[in-house]
N, C-alpha and C positions, 0 to 999 in steps of 0.2 A: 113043811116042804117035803115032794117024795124024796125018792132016792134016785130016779129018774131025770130030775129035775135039778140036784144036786152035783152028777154026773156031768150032765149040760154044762153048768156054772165053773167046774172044773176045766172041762176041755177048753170051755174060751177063755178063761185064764192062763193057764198053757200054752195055748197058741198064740195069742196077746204077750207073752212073756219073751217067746220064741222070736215072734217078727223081731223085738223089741232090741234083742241080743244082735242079730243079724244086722237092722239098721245099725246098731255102733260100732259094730265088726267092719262094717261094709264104710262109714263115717271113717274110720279110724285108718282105715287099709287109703283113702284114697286122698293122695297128696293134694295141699294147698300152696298153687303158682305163687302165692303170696308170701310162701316163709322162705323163700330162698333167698339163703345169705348174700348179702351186700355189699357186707362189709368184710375186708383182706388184709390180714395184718403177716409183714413179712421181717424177717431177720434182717439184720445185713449181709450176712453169709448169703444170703437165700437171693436177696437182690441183686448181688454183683456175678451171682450166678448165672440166673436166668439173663441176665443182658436186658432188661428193660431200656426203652424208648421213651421218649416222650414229645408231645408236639403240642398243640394250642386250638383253639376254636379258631379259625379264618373268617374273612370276608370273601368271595370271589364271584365274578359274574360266571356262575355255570347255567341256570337258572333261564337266561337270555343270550345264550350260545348257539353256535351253527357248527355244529361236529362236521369235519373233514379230515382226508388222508391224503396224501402224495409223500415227496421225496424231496431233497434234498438238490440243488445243482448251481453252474453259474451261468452267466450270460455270454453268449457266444464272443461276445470282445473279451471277456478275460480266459480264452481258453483260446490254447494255440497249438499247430501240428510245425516241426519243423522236420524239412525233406529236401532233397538235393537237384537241381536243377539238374542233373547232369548222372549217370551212372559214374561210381566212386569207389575206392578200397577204403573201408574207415582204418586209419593211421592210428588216430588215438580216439579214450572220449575220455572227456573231463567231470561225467558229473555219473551219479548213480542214481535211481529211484527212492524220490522225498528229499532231494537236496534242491537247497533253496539258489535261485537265479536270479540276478539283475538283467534288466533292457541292457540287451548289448553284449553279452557278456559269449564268452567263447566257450560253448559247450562239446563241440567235438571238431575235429579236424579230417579232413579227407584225400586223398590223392589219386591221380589219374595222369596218365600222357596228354589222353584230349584236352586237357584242362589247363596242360603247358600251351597246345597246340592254337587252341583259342587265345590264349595273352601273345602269341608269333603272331599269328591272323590279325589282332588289332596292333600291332606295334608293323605289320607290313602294311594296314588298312590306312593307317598314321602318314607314312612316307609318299604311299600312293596319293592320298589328299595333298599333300603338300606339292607335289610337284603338280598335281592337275589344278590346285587355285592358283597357283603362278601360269600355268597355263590360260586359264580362264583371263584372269586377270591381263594376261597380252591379249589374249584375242579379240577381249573387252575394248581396249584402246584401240583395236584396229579396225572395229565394227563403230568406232564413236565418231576415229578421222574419215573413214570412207573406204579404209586401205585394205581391208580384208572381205570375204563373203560372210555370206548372213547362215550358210551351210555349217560352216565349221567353226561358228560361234556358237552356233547352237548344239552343236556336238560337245563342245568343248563343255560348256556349259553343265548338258547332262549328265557329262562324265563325274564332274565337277560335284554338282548336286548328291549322285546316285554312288558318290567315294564318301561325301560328307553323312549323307544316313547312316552306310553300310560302318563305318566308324561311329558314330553315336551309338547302333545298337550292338556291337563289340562292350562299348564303354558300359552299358546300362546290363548286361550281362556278366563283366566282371564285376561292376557293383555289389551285382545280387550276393558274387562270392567272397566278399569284404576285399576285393583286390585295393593295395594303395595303388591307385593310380599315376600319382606323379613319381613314385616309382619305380614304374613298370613303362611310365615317357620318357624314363631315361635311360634303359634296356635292361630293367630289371624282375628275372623274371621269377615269379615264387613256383612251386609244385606245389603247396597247401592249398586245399580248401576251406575254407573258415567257416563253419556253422557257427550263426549264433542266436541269442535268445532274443522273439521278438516282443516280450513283453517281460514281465517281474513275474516270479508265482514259484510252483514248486513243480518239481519234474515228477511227471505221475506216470508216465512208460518209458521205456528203452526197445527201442527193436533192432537193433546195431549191436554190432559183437566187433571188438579190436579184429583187423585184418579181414574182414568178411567184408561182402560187395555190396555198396548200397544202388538198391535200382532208382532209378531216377522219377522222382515226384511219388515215393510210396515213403509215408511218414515214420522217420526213425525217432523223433523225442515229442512226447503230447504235454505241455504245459499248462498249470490250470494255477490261476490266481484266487483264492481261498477269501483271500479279505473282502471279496464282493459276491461271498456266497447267498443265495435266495432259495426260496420253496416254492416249488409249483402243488398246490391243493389243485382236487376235483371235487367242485362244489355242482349239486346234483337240481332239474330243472325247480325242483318246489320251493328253492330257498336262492335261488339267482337275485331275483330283485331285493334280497335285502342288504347284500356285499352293496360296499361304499370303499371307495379308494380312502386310504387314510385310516381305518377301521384297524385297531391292536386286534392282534394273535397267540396264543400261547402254545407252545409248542410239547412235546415229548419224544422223544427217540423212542421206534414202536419195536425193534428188537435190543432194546437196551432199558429196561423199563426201571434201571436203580440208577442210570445215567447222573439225574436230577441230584440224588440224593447223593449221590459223591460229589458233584458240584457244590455242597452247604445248602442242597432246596433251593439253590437258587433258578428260576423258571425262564427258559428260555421264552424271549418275547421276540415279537416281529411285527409289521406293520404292513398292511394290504397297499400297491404302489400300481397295479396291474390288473387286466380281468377281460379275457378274451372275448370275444361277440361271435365267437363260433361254436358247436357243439363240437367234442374229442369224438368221433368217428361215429359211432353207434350207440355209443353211453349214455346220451343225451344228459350229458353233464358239461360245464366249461373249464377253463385252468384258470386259476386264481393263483396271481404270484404275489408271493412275499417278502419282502428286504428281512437280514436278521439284523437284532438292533445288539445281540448281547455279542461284544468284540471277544471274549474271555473265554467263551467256549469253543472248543476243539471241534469243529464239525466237519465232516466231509460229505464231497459230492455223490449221489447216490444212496445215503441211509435214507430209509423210510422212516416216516414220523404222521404223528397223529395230533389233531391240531385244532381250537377251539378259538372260533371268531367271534369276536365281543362283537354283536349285533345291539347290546341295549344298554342302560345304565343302572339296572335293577341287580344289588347286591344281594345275596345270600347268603349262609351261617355252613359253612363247610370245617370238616376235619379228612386227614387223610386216613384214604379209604381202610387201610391195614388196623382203624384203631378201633373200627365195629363188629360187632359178631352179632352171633343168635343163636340164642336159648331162647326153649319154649315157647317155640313160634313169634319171639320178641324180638325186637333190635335192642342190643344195648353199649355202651360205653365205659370204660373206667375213669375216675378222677383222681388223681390222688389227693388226699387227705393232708391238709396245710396246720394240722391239729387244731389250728384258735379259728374263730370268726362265732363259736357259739356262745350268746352270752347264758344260757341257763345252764350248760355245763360247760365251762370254757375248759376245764382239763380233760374231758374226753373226744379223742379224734371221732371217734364215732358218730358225733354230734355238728359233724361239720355242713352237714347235708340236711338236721332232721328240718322238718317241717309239723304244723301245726296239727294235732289231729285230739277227738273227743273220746278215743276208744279206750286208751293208756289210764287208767287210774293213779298209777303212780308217776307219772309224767305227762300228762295231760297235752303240754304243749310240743309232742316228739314224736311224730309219725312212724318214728324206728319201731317204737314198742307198740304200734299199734295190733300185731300178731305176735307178742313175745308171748311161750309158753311159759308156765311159773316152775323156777328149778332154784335150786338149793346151791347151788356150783358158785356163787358171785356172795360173795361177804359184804360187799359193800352195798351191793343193793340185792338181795336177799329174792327180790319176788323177782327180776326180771334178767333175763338168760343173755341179751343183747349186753347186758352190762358186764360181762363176762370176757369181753373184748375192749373195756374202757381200763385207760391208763393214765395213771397221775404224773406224765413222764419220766418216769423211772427207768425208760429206757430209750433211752437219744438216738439209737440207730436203727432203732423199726420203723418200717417205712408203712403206711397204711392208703387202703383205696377202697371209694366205695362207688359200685356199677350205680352207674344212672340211663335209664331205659330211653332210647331218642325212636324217631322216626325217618326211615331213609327216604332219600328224593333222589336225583339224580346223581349218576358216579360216571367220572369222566375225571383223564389226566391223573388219575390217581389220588384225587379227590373225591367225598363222597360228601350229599346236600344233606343236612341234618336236622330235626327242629327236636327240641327237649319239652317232656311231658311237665318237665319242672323247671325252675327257675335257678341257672345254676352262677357261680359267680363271673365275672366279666374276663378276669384273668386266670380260668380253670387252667391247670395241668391237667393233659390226654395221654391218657398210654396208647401210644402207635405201637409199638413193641412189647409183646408180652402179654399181650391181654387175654389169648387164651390156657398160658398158666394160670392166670389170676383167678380165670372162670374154673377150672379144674379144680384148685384150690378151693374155694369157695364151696364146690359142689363136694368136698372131701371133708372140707370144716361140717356140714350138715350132715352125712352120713356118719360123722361121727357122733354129733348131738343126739341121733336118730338112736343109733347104738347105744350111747349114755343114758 
């Protein structure tokens, strides 16, 4: 062979050597989505810390839902203005804003001259009737025998008639002002005006001030009875024909979005009762009312809420929404780790999740270890790094989690529609709270293995 020839045989071994270093450098340099830790093992110190949450895999129909918004209100018979027939001094009032009222009940008190002057009017109105039906009443017998004219029976009469109305509507005037009447027939006469409430509910304005003038028929107390509070939705033209009266509702308070969860989770429901046949102005949308069914909750007129009507009977697999994240362009989820259900290592939590797989030599049937690299760090099992986190509980107050990767659907109500890539148990613990220390953590435990 020359030397030429020899030369050759060099340099492409060389370069062949070269690439060869680069592809492992380059292999080496570039992470596998596959070894991120899984598995979280926490203190107790470390968990009464962070404040961890937890919640459950749900049922809910999101899935076969008709998203809508509106507000909160009540129906015009439980909501009342009261105001004074009459210009008044308010003397007293009896109640303040958010005090609770009975039908009937004496809310403020008023006074005026006119208001003496009107109970003199009907108690002079009184006297006049009574001497004109005794009038009447003779002229009557004298128009019966023959003895009188027909001129001034008929006068009599109308006087008679036109004293008896003008008294009726005295009478029907001081009603309105709670006057006792029988009373006031025996010449008694009060200076009070009596305001009072004309329904139950709670007093939600004042526009009266002790001693200040009330003008006559401008509303000084607005009452609103709470216990028959409803929701008006705007449900939009594409989804009109599938509202049915009768049809469950779920509700949310839409600036109050932790509402729910200081209630115990428990979910405001309602029921469709209503559903107008007109379009709101220009929206080309209708108003959809709702009755609320839950008594227990605090609601008032006017909050907006955001609100999901059960159109179908198709359930779905939801968790709340706070308990998914995303790494690596992944959706995932935490469990916690209940340590037993594995029977091939029933003393390691880490083993609570594994699944079946061919890649593991030393554990064959444990999908954990199917990307374990081989390290020295684990005495008990020598070849495999994952087992470097297995515990023969020795230690009762660690609490452990292992992400399980899901798939999002629909979020709505603070709810998020979720399907699992694996098969997880029926009664999982979800971490709603805390789940992105977990992933921190997690991403900390590797960079350290990385390091080691």
């Amino acid at each position: 062979m020359g030397m030429k020839a020899l030369l050759a045989m060099l340099c492409c071994l060389l370069i062949i050597g070269c690439n060869e270093k680069k592809e492992e450098s380059k292999t080496a340099e570039t992470p596998n989505e596959d070894e991120l830790t899984t598995f979280v093992e926490l203190t107790k110190e470390q968990f009464e810390t962070i404040d961890i949450e937890f919640g459950k895999v749900e049922q809910q129909n999101l899935s076969t839902t008709i998203k809508a918004s509106g507000h909160l209100g009540v129906l015009p018979q439980n909501k009342a203005e009261v105001s004074s027939y009459v210009g008044a001094i308010v003397k007293s009032i009896l109640v303040i804003e958010g005090s609770k009222v009975q039908k009937g009940q004496t809310i403020a008190i008023l006074e005026h001259p006119d208001f003496i002057k009107l109970q003199q009017d009907y108690i002079d109105a009184r006297n006049s009737l009574s001497f004109l039906e005794k009038e009447y009443q003779r002229q009557k017998e004298l128009a019966d025998n023959d003895a009188g004219t027909g001129k001034i029976f008929q006068r009599s009469e109308s006087e008679y008639n036109g004293a008896k109305s003008r008294v009726n509507a005295l009478a029907g005037q001081l009603r309105v002002y709670s006057v006792n009447m029988t009373q006031l027939a025996n010449g008694k006469i009060t200076s009070s005006i009596i305001l009072k409430a004309p329904i139950t509910g709670y007093i939600a304005k004042v526009n009266a001030s002790t001693g200040g003038y009330a003008e006559p028929n401008t509303a000084l107390f607005e009452i609103i009875d709470n216990s028959q509070i409803h929701c008006d939705l705007m449900v939009y033209e594409k989804d009109i024909f599938k509202i049915k009266v009768g049809q469950k509702i779920l509700f949310s308070i839409t600036n109050v979005p932790d509402y729910q969860n200081k209630k115990g989770g428990k979910t405001i429901e309602g029921e469709v009762f209503g559903i107008n046949k007109s379009f709101e102005g220009n929206s080309k949308a209708i108003s959809v009312h709702a009755k609320i069914k839950n008594e227990s909750h605090e609601l008032i007129p006017g909050m907006y809420v955001d609100a999901l009507i059960d159109v179908g009977n198709r359930k779905t697999t939801v968790v709340l929404s706070d308990a998914v994240f995303e790494t690596g362009g992944k959706q995932f989820i935490f469990i916690r780790n209940k340590i037993t259900g594995c029977k091939e290592h029933k003393d390691c939590a880490a083993h609570e999740f594994c699944k079946p797989s061919e890649n593991c030599a030393e554990h064959p049937k444990c999908e954990q270890h199917e990307h374990c690299p081989r390290s020295k760090s684990c005495t008990k099992h020598p070849d495999c790094e994952i087992h470097e986190k297995c515990k023969t509980m020795d230690k009762p107050d660690a609490y452990y989690f292992t992400m399980i990767e899901v798939k999002k659907g629909v979020t709505d109500l603070g709810y998020t529609e979720v399907s699992f890539t694996d098969d997880i148990p029926a009664d999982a613990i979800v971490v709603t709270k805390g789940a992105f220390f977990l992933l921190s953590k997690s991403k900390t435990s590797e960079e350290k293995d990385d390091n080691d």
